[in-house]
C-alpha positions in Angstrom: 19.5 26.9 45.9 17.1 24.7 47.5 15.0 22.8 45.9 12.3 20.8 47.7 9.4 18.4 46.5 6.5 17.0 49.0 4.9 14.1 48.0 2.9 13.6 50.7 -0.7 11.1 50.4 -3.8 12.3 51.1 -4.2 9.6 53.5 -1.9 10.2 55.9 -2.5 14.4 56.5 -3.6 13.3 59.7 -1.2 11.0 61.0 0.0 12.0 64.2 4.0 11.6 64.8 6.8 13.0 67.7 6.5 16.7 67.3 9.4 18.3 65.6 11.0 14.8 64.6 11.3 16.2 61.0 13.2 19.2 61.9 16.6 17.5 62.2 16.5 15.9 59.6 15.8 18.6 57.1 18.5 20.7 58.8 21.0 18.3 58.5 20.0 18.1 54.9 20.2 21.8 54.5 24.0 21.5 56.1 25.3 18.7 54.5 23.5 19.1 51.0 22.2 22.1 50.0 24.9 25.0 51.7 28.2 22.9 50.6 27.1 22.7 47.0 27.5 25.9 44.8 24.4 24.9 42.5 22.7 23.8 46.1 20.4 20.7 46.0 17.1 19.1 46.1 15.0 17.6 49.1 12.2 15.2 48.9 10.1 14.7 51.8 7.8 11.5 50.8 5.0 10.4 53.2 2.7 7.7 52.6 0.6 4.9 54.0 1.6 1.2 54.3 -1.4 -0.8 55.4 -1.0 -0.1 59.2 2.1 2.0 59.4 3.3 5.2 58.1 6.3 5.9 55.7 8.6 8.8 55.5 11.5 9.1 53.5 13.6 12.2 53.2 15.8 12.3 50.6 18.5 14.7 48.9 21.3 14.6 46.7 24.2 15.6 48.6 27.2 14.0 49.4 26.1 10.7 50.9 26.9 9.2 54.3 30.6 9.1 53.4 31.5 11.8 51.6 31.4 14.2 54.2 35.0 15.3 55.9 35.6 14.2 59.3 36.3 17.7 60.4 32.6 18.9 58.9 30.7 16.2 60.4 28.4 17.4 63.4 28.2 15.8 66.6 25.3 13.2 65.8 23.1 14.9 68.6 20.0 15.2 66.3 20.0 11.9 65.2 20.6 10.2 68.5 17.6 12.6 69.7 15.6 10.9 66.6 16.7 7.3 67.4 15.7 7.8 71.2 12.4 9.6 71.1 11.1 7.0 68.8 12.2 4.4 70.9 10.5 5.9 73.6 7.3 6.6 71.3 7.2 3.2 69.7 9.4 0.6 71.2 10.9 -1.9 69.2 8.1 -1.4 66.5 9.7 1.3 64.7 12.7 1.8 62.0 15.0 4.5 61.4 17.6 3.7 58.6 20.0 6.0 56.7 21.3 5.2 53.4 23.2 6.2 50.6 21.1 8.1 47.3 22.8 6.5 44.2 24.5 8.5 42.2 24.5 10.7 45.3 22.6 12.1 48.2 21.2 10.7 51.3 17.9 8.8 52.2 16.7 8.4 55.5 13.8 6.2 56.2 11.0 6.5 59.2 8.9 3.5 59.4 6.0 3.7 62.4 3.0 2.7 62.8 0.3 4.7 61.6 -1.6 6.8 64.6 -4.3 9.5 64.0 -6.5 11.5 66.4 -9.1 10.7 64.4 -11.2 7.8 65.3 -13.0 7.4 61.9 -9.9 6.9 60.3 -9.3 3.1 59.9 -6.0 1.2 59.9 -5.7 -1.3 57.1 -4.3 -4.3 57.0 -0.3 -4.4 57.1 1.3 -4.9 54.3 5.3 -5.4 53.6 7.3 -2.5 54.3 9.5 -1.0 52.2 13.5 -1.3 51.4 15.6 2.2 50.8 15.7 3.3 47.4 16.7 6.6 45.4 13.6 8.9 46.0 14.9 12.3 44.0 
């Protein structure tokens, strides 16, 4: 019942990010998306470059931000972790958005800048970073 896609650049393998930052995420996606839902549901887990930072998006097509009961709502824990550890990590130069998926679903949207242990990788230029849209 769950479906997942990785579109994930060649570029970025490297990149170093927050250990474990994902795993929240993709759980909550699990919860909210794929066990509610009889025919389950699909996550995309997009990575790519943008000049000097990198760009995650993690997509599915649940319910959406407001379409989940009160009652079944958690208690927000892993995504205060999220917001704090990349504050701590990256300051001010980092965003973490969450958005509705039109027709359905949720998006969620990393934006940091782009780190590797690799000295012979280069950082580009920056360029504009991107706005929330549908990704599945």
């Amino acid at each position: 019942r769950l479906r997942t896609r990785f579109d994930i650049a060649p570029d970025v393998m490297e990149a170093r990010l927050p250990s474990l930052l994902l795993q929240p995420i993709i759980e909550n996606a699990i919860k909210y998306a794929v066990t509610p839902a009889e025919d389950g549901a699909d996550i995309l887990v997009d990575a790519r470059r943008m000049g000097d930072r990198l760009v995650i998006t993690i997509a599915d097509t649940g319910p959406g931000l407001g379409a989940v009961p009160a009652e079944a709502s958690g208690t927000n824990v892993g995504l205060g972790n999220i917001r704090e550890r990349l504050a701590q990590s990256y300051g001010a130069d980092h965003r973490f958005e969450l958005a509705d998926n039109e027709p359905h679903g949720l998006i969620v949207l990393i934006d940091i800048p782009f780190q590797t242990d690799n000295p012979a990788q280069p950082v580009a230029p920056a360029v504009a970073t991107p706005v929330l849209a549908p990704q599945v």
